[in-house]
Wavefront OBJ file of the C-alpha trace (Angstrom):
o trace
v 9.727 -14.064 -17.358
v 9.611 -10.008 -17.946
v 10.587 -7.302 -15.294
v 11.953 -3.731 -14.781
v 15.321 -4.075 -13.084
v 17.102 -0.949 -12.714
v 20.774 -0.989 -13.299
v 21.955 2.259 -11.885
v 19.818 5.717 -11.597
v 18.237 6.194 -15.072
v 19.630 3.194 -16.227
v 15.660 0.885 -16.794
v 16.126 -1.806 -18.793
v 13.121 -4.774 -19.599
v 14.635 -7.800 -19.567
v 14.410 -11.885 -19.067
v 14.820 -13.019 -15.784
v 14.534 -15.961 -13.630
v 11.437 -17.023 -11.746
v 11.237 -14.620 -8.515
v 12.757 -16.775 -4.951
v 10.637 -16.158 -2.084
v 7.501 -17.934 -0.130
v 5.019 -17.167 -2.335
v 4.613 -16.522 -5.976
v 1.918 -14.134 -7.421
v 1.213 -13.667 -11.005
v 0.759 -9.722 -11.490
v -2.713 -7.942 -13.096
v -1.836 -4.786 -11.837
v 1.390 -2.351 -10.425
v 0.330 1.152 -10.320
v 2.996 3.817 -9.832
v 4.408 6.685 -7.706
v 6.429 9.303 -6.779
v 8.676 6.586 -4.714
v 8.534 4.873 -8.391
v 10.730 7.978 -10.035
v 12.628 8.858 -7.252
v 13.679 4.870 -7.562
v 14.595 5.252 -11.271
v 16.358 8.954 -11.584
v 18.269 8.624 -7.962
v 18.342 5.305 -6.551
v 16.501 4.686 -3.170
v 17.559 3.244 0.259
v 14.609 0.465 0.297
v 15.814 -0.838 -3.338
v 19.026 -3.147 -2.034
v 22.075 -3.611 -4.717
v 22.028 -3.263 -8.731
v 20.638 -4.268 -10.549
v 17.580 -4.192 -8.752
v 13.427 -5.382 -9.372
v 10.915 -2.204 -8.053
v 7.424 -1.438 -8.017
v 5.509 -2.003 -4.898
v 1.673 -1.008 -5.392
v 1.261 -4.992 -6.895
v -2.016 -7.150 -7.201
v -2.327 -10.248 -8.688
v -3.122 -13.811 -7.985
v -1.370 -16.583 -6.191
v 0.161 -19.724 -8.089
v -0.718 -21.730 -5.363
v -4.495 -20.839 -4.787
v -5.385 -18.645 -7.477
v -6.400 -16.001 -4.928
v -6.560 -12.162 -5.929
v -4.059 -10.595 -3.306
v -2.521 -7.217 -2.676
v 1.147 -8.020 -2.412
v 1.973 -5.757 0.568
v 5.309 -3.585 0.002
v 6.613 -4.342 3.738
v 6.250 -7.371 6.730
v 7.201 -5.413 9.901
v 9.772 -8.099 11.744
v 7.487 -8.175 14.701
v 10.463 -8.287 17.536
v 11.991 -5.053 17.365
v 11.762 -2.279 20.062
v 9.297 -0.148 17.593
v 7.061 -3.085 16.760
v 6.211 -3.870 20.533
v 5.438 -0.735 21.113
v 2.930 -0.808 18.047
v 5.145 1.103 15.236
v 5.196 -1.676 13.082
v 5.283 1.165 9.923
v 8.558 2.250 12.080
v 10.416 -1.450 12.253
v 13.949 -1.563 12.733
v 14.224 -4.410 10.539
v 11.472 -3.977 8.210
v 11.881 -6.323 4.904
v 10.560 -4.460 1.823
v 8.792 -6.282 -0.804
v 9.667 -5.023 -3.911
v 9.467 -6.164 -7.798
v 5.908 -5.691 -8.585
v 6.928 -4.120 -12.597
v 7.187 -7.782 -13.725
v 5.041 -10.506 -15.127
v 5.699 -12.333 -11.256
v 6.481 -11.548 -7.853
v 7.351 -13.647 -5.040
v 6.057 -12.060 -1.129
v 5.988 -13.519 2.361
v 3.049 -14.703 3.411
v 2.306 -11.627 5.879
v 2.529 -9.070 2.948
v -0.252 -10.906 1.094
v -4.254 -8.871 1.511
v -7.383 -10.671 0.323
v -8.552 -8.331 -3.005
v -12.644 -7.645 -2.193
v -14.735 -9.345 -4.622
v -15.735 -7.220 -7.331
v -12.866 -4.739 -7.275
v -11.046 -4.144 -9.912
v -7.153 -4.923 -9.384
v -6.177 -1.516 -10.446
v -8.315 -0.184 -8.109
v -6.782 -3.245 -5.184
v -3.168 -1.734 -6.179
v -4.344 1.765 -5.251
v -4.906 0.448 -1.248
v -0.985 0.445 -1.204
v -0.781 4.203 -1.550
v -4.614 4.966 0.158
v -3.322 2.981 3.593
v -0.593 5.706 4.117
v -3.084 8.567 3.673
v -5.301 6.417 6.167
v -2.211 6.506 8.769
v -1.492 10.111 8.442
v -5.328 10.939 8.871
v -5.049 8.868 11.775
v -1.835 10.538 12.745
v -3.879 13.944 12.930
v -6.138 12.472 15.676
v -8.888 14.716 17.267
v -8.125 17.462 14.437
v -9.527 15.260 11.956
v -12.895 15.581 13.335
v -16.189 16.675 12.221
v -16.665 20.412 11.355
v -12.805 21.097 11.108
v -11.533 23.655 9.194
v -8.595 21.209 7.325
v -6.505 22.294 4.810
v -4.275 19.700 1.812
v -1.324 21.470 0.616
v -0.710 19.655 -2.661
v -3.256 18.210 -5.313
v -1.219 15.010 -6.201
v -2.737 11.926 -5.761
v -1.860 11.492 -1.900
v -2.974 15.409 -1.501
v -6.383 13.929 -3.544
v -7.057 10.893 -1.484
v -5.602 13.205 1.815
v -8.780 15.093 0.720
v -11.400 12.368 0.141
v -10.031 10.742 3.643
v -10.926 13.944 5.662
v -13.900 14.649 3.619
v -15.325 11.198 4.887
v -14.457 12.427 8.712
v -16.564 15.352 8.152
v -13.826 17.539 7.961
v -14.681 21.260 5.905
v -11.614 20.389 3.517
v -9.537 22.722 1.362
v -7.235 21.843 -0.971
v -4.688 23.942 -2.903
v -2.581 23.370 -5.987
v -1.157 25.573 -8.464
v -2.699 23.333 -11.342
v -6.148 23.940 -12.809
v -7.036 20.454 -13.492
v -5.923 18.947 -9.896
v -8.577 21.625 -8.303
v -11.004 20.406 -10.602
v -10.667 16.775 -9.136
v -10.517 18.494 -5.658
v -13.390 19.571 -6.271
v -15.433 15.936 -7.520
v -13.689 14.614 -4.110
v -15.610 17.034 -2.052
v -12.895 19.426 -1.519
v -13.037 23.488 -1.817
v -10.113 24.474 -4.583
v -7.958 27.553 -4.180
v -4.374 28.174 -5.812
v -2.675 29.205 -2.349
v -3.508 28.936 1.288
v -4.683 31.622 3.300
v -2.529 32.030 6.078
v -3.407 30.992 9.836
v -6.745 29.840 9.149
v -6.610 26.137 9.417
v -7.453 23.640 12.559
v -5.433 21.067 10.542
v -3.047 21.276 7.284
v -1.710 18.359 5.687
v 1.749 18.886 3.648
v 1.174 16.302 0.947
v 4.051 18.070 -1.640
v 7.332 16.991 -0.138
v 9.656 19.829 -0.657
v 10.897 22.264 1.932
v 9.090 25.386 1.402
v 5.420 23.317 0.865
v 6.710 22.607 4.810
v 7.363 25.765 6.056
v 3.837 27.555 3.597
v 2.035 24.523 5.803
v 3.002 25.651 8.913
v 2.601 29.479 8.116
v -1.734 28.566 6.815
v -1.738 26.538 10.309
v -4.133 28.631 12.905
v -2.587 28.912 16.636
v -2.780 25.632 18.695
v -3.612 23.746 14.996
v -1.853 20.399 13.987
v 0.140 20.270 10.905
v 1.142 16.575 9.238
v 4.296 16.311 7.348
v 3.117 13.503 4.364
v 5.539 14.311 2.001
v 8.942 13.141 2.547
v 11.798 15.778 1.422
v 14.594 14.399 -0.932
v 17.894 13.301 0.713
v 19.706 16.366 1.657
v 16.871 19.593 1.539
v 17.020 21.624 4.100
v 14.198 20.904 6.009
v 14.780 23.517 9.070
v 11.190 24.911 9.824
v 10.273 28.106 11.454
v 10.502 28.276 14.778
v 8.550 31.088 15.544
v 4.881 30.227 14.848
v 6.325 26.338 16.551
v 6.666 27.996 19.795
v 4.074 31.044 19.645
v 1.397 29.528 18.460
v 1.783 26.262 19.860
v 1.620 24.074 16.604
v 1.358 20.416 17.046
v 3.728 19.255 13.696
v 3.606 15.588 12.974
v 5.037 13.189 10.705
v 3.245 10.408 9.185
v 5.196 7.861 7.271
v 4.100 4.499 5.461
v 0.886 2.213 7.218
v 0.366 -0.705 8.985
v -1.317 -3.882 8.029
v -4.481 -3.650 9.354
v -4.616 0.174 7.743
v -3.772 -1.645 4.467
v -7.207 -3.944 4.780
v -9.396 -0.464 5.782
v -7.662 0.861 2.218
v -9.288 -2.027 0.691
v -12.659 -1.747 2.175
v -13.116 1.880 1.074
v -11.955 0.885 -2.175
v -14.395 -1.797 -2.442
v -17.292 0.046 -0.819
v -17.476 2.857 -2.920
v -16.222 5.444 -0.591
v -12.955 6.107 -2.327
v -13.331 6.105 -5.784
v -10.038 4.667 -7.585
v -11.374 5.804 -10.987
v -10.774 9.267 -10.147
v -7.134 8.512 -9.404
v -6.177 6.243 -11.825
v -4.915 6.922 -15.444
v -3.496 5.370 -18.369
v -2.659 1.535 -18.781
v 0.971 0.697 -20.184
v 2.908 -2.298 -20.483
v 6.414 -2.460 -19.251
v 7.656 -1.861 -22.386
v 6.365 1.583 -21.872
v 7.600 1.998 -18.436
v 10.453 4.074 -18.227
v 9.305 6.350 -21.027
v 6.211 6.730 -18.655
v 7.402 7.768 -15.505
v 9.504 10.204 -16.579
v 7.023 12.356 -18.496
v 6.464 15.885 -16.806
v 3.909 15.439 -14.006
v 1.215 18.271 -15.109
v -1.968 18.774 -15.638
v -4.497 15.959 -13.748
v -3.011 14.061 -10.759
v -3.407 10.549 -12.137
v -1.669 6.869 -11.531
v -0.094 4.903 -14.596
v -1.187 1.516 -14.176
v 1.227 -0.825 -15.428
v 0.244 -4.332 -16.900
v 2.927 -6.346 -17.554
v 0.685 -9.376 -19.729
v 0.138 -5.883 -22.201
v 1.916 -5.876 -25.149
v 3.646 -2.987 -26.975
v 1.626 -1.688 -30.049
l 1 2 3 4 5 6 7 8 9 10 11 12 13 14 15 16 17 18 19 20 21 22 23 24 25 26 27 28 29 30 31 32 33 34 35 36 37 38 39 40 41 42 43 44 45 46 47 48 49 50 51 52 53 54 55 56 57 58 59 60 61 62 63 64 65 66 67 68 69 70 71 72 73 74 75 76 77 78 79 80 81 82 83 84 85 86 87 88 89 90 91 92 93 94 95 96 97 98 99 100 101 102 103 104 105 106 107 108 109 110 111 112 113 114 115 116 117 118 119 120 121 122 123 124 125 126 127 128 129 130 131 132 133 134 135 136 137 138 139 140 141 142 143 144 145 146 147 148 149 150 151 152 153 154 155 156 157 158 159 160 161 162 163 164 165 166 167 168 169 170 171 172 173 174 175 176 177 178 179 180 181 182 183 184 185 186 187 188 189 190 191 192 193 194 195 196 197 198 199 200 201 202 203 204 205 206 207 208 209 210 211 212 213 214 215 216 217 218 219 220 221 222 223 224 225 226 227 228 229 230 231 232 233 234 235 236 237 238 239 240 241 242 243 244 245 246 247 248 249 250 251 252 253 254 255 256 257 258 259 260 261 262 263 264 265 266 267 268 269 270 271 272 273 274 275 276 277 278 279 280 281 282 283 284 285 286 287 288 289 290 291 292 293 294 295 296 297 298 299 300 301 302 303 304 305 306 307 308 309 310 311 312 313 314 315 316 317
């Protein structure tokens, strides 16, 4: 069979493999891709094990044995560890990472497969992967995701678009900001209020959904006293990510992280796919084959905030 294997950092290659060892094999419709995705090929990334090595982890498809649509969950939380008894199962200690999804097959533990909804579309099931993690940092604001909020998204990317929808649906007044034209645009079909920059200090909630230092520090500056501030975006290995601690102590900010999802917040990312609530379309861009992978990912990311979806059963014209 076909898959991406990585070799090194910027070294994608397409080649024939054997059949993928694990408990379960799924035959892949649909891998969509992600930030994690480019960081993976230019850099290398601590979840991807040794070289060469299979990635892409947003993965539907069916099952061999029962012909099943599943999601092919990107983690199984070990279940034993200190973190997962105390309910952090996104936070294991021992977490095992299912990974490989650019290829024609897959093979997944048991406990990282999720029924697919009947009548949704598997590039729209891959999307839950991605939607579950904005579902645990909404859930990570608590009470300052609630109705009549003033909430702010710093970032129009795809998490900073479905950030938006997400607090939207809690009834949230939602505003999002992002230097590009096009990204405000789709703010604005996701019931969001557009602006280039954030006014300072005048937000109940702000969600950093850019992943760079200063996006950080301009989150906590548009944060009103005693407001909560989530930190989405995860900072590349070595930024300094020191944050100010004046407006911290002063105004009494509540700053939170919010990394990855849990199971159960993977199957509510499917139901609000399937239901209508989230629409996938608006996310979702091109189709490619794996041929077209690497060429893909590393095209500048301007203009609309879109997913490739990658179909490895498509052919190279």
């Amino acid at each position: 069979m076909r898959a991406a294997l990585l070799h090194g950092p910027g070294d994608l290659r397409i080649e024939e493999v054997g059949e993928p060892a694990g408990e379960i094999t799924v035959t892949v419709e649909a891998a969509t891709s992600c930030a994690t995705d480019v960081k993976c090929l230019l850099y290398g990334h601590r979840i991807l094990g040794p070289y060469p090595a299979r990635f892409g982890h947003e993965t539907v498809g069916r099952r061999e044995d029962t012909g099943a649509r599943v999601l092919v969950g990107d983690s199984v939380a070990c279940g034993r560890c200190a973190r997962c008894a105390a309910g952090h199962t996104q936070l294991c200690e021992r977490m095992t990472w299912v990974l490989g999804g650019f290829a024609e097959r897959i093979a997944a533990p048991a406990g990282a497969l999720h029924a697919v909804p009947d009548g949704l579309d598997a590039a729209g099931a891959a999307i839950a992967e991605p939607l579950a993690a904005a579902v645990h940092a909404v859930a990570r604001a608590g009470s300052s995701a609630r109705a009549g909020a003033r909430a702010a998204v710093l970032g129009g990317g795809t998490m900073g678009l479905m950030l938006a929808r997400l607090l939207h649906l809690q009834g949230c007044d939602v505003t999002l900001a992002d230097r590009h034209e096009e990204r405000r645009a789709q703010a604005t079909a996701l019931g969001a209020h557009p602006v280039e920059v954030l006014a300072p200090g005048g937000f109940e909630l702000v969600m950093e959904a850019v992943g760079r230092p200063q996006a950080w520090r301009a989150a906590i500056e548009a944060a009103a006293p005693g407001a909560t501030v989530v930190l989405v975006g995860g900072c590349p290995a070595g930024s300094d990510v020191t944050l100010p601690s004046g407006p911290l102590h002063y105004a009494e900010l509540d700053v939170r992280g919010a990394f990855h999802h849990t199971p159960a917040e993977v199957d509510h990312a499917l139901t609000l796919l399937a239901d209508g609530d989230v629409d996938w379309r608006a996310i979702v861009g091109a189709t490619i084959g794996l041929d077209e992978l690497g060429e893909a990912l590393l095209r500048p990311n301007t203009g609309e905030a879109r997913k490739l979806v990658v179909d490895p059963r498509r052919q190279a014209h």
